[in-house]
N, C-alpha and C positions, 0 to 999 in steps of 0.2 A: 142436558149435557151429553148424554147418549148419544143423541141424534146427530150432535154434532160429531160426533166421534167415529159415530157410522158413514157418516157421509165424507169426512176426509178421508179414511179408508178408504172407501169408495173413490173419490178422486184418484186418488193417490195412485189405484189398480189401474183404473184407465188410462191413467198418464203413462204408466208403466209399460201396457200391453201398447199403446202407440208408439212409444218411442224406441222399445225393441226391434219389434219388424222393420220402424223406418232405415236404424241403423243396418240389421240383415239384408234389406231391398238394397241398401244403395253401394253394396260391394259390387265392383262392376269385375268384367273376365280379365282383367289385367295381369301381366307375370308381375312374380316377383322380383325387389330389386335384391340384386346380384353386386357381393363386390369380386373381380376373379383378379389372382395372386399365379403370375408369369412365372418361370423357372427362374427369369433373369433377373426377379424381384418389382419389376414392375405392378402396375394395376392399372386394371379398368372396371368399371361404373356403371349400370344400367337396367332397365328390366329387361328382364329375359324374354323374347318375342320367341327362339323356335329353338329345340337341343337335336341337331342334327348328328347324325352319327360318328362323325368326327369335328365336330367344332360346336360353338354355340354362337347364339346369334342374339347380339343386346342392342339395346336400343339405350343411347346416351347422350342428352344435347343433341337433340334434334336428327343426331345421323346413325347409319347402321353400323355394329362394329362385328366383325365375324373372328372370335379366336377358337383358335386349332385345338385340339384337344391335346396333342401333344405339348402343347406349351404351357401348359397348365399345370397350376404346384399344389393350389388349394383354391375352394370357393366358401364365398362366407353369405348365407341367405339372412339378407336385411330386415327383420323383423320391427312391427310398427309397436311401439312402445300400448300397454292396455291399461297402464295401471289407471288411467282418471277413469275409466270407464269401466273398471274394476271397483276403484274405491266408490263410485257414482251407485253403481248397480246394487253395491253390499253395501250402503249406509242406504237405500231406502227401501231393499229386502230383510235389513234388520229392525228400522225402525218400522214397518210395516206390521211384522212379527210381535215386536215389542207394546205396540200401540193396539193390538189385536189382545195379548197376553193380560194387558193390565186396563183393560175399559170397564172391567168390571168390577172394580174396586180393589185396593190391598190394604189393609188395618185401617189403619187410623187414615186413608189415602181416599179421596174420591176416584170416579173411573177416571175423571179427565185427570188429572191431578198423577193418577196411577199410569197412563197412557202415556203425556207426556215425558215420564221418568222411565219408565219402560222403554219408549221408542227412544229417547236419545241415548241411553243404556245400551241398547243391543245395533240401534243404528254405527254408534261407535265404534261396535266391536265386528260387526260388517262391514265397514267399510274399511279396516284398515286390515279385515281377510282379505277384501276384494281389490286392495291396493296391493298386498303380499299377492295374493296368485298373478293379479295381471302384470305386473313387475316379470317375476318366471315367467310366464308366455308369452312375454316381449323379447324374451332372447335370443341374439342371433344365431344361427346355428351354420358352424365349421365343418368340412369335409376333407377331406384330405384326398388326392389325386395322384400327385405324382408319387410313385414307387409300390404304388397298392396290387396286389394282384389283379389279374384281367376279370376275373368274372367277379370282384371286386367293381373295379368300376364299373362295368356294366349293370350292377344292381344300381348304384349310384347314379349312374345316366337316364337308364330306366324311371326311377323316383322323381331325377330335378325334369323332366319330360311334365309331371304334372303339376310343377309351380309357372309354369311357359305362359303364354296368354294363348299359344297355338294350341296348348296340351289341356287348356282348358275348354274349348270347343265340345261342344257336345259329340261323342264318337270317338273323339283323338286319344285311345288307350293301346294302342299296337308297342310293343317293345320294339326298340332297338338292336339293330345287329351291332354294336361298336367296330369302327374299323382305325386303325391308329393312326392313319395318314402320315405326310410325311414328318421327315425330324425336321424342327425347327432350325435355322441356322444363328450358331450359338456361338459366343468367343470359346476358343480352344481351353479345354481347363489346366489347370496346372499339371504338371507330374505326377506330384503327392495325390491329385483326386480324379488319375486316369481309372483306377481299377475300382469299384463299389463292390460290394454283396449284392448278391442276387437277393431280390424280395422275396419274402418268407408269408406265406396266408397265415394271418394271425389268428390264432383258434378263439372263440367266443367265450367272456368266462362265463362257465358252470353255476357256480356256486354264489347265491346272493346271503347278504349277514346283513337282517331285518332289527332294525334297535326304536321299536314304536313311546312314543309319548302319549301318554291315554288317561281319560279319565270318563266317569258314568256320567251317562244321562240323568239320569235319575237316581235320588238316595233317599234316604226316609220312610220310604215307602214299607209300611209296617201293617201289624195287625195286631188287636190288643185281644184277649182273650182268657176263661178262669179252666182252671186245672185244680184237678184233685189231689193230694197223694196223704202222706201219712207220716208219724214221727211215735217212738218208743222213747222207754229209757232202760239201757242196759243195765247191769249190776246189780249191786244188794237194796231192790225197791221193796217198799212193801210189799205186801200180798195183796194184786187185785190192781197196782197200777203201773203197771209196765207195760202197760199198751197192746196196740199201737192205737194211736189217736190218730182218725182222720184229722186233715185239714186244707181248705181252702186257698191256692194262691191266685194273684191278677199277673197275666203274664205280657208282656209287648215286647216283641219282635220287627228288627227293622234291618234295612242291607244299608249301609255306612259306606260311601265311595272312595275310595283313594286313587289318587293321580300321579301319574310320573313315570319313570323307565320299569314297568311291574315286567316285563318279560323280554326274551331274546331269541329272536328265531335263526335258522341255515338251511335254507332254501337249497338244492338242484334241482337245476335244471334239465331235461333230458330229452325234451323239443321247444320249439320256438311258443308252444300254449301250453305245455302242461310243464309243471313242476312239485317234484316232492317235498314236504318240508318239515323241520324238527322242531318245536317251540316249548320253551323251558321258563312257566310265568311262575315268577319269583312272590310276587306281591299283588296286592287289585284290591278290588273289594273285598268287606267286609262281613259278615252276617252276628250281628249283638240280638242283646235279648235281657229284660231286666223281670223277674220274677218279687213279690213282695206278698204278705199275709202276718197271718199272727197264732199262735199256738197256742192252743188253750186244751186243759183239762180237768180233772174234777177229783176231787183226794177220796180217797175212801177211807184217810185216816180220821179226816175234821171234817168231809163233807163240802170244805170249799171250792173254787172254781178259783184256778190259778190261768195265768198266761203270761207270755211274749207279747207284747201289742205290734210288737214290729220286725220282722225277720225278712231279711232281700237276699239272694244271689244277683249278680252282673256277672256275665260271660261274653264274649263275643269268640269266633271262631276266623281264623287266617286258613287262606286257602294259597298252595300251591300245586303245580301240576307238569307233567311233559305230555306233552303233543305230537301226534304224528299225522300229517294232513295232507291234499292234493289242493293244490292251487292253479286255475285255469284263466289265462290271458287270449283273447285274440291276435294278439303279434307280441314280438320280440321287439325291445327298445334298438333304436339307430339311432345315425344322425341324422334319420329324414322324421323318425318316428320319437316323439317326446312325451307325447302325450298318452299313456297309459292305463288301462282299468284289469283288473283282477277280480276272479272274486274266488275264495276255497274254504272247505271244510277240513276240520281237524279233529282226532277222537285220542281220548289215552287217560291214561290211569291220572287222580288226586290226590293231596293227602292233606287232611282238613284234621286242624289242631283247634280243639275249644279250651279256652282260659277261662275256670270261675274262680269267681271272689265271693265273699260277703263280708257283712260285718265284724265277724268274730274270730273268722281264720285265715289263714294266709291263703295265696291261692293253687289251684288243683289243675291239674292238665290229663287232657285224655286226645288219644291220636285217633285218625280213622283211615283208611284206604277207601277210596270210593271212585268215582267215573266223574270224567267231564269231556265237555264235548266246546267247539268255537265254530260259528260262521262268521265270514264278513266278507265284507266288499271294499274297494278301496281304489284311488288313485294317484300317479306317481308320476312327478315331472324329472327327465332326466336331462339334467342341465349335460351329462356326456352316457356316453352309454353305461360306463360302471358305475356312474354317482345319482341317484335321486333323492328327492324330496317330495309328501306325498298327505294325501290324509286319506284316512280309514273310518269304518262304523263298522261294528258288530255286535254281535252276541254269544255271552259266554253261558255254559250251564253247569253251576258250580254248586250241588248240594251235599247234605251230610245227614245223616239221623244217628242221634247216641242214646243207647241206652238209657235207661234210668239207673239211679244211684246214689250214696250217700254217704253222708258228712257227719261226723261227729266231735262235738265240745260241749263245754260245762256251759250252762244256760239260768239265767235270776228268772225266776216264774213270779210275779206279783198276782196277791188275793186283786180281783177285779171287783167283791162287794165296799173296797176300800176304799173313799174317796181320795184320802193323804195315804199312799200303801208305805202299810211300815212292814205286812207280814209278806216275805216270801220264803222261796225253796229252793235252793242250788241244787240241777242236777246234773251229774251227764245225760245227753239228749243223743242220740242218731234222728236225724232227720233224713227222708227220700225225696229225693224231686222226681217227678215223673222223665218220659224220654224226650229229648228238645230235637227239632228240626231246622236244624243251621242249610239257610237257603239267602245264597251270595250271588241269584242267578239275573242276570240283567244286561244290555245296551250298553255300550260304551263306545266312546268318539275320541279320536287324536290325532296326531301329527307321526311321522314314521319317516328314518333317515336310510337308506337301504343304503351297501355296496358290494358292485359284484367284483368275484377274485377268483 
């Protein structure tokens, strides 16, 4: 059953790695299609063959069309829908992953058995990513023309230059001079709409407000381990037994994931790559931790050996923190430019709260100041230049160490030589746990809605 396992794999890849390239091979240099929106409300149709300095030049049903740049209100770039080839890619990149993940068995599960439920598992859940992104990167995208400032359009002339079938020629990257050529001849407008405002260059906003959806890679991820400490008893004890009594606990330790809006960032901007940014995580991961043992000692009144057979603490620690970070893009989003990557580091203060409990008393809080730091990397499609949608991966580093410390309450000691215990001893007890290392540090992946203002 392995082998078979290995060997659809295997398939699977090669099928893969063929049918990629063939689709990259066969994009041939064509422009893109164009729909262009006239002043007068009209339209025309076509792919774009060449953007000459004052007009464009389409090709539409067979004939050439030449419109003036002066008559032009807006252009809309026709984009080919991706999602089957989205959904195609991400259902047999998941189930590939999936059928990889579980060939080697899951409980009660053979590998094949685990492989099949794995890859349709995760096959599912790529392909209906790969159906969401290619969906977004089929979108058409809008420019606006008439009334823009001049070196306005000319950045936008510049740009639709490389969706042309001419501007795709190998070499054909020279800018444009724009020249405005003549005014179209147009019906006279009414009275009411002889006088406009003068166009105003419209400043770029600054400021991006980051609201990420996120959750860990990885959780569980623990260590089990014995520790020492010690327990007395305060008050009117005999003479000879108030301690302190060592004793033995088993400790396990593990970081606990949580998902959903755990923090909020406010990015500026202050060039088109670099930006500075505030981030304020509310929530996230977690870091628990369950300690257990049993207390025993020895009377010096009777000479017996008494105990607790069983004494737990559970704690787990919440971490929050603000951030002050630099985030670096290679461009600035437009309407030519949607597709986006980022990546930045961020450093600033934590403050990690641990909650214990145990059996016998309510529970204890202790606070800490401590350091955390984030990287990540991330990308963001912007359906218009203020609005994206995006996913992220990083890493937070969220630790804490608290002292040692301790708890006291009244405790039943049973004689342990007792098979049926009828004899015990109330006492108050102070018990100490040694110092715990709350470590919430780990990977995380999500989805992220930015808007810039």
């Amino acid at each position: 059953m392995r082998t078979s396992i290995g060997l659809f794999i295997a398939v699977a890849l090669v099928v893969l790695l063929l049918v990629i390239p063939a689709g990259l091979s066969a994009k041939e240099r064509r422009g893109a299609e164009l729909v262009v929106t006239r002043l007068d409300g009209s339209q025309a149709a076509g792919e774009l063959i060449a953007v000459k300095p004052d007009s464009l030049l389409l090709l539409g049903a067979g004939t050439d069309l030449t419109i003036a740049l002066a008559e032009i209100k807006s252009i809309r770039i026709v984009r080919k829908s991706r999602a089957g080839k989205g959904a195609f890619y991400g259902f047999l990149g998941g189930a590939l992953t999936g059928a990889l993940l579980g060939s080697g068995g899951v409980d009660e599960y053979s590998g094949g058995e685990a492989a099949f439920l794995f890859g349709a598992f995760f096959g599912a859940i790529g392909g209906l990513g790969g159906l969401s992104l290619g969906t977004i990167m089929g979108v058409d995208t809008t420019i606006a023309v008439a009334g823009e400032p001049a070196e306005v359009v000319a950045d936008h002339w510049d740009r639709l230059r490389t969706y042309s079938r001419e501007g795709r020629l190998p070499g054909a990257k020279t800018r444009l001079e724009i020249r405005p050529g003549p005014e179209p001849r147009l019906p006279a407008p009414a009275p009411a709409a002889t006088e406009t405002a003068p166009p105003r260059h419209r400043r770029a906003p600054r400021f991006k407000l980051g609201l990420p959806f996120t959750g860990a890679l990885s959780s569980g991820m623990g260590r089990d381990d014995q520790v020492q400490s010690s327990f007395r008893f305060p008050g009117d004890i005999p003479p000879g037994e108030a301690g302190p009594y060592p004793w033995s606990m088993g400790r396990s330790s593990w970081t606990e994931s949580g998902s959903g809006f755990g923090s909020v960032s406010l990015a500026y901007e202050w060039s088109e790559r670099w930006s500075a940014e505030v981030e304020v995580l509310l929530s996230g991961r977690r870091a628990r931790g369950f300690e257990s043992g049993a207390l025993t000692f020895t009377s010096a009144d009777d000479g017996k050996t008494y105990e607790v057979d069983f004494i737990f603490f559970s704690y787990q620690t919440h971490f929050s923190a603000a951030l002050l970070g630099l985030t670096y893009r290679p461009f600035a989003p437009s309407e030519f430019r949607r597709h986006i990557v980022e990546a930045g580091l961020a450093i600033g203060p934590a403050w990690a709260k641990i909650t214990d409990t145990s059996h016998w008393q309510s529970a204890s809080y202790a606070r800490k100041l401590t350091f955390s730091a984030r990287a990540h990397a991330a990308y963001d499609f912007y359906f218009i230049p203020t609005l994206s949608v995006g996913a992220v991966v990083g890493y937070r580093y969220l630790r804490a160490n608290f002292p040692e410390s301790t708890t006291t309450d009244t405790l039943l000691f049973w004689d342990t030589a007792d098979p049926y215990p009828v004899n015990s001893i109330e006492r108050l007890t102070e018990v100490t746990y040694p110092s715990r290392k709350a470590d919430a540090s780990g990977f995380y992946i999500g989805l992220r809605l930015g808007l810039r203002i």
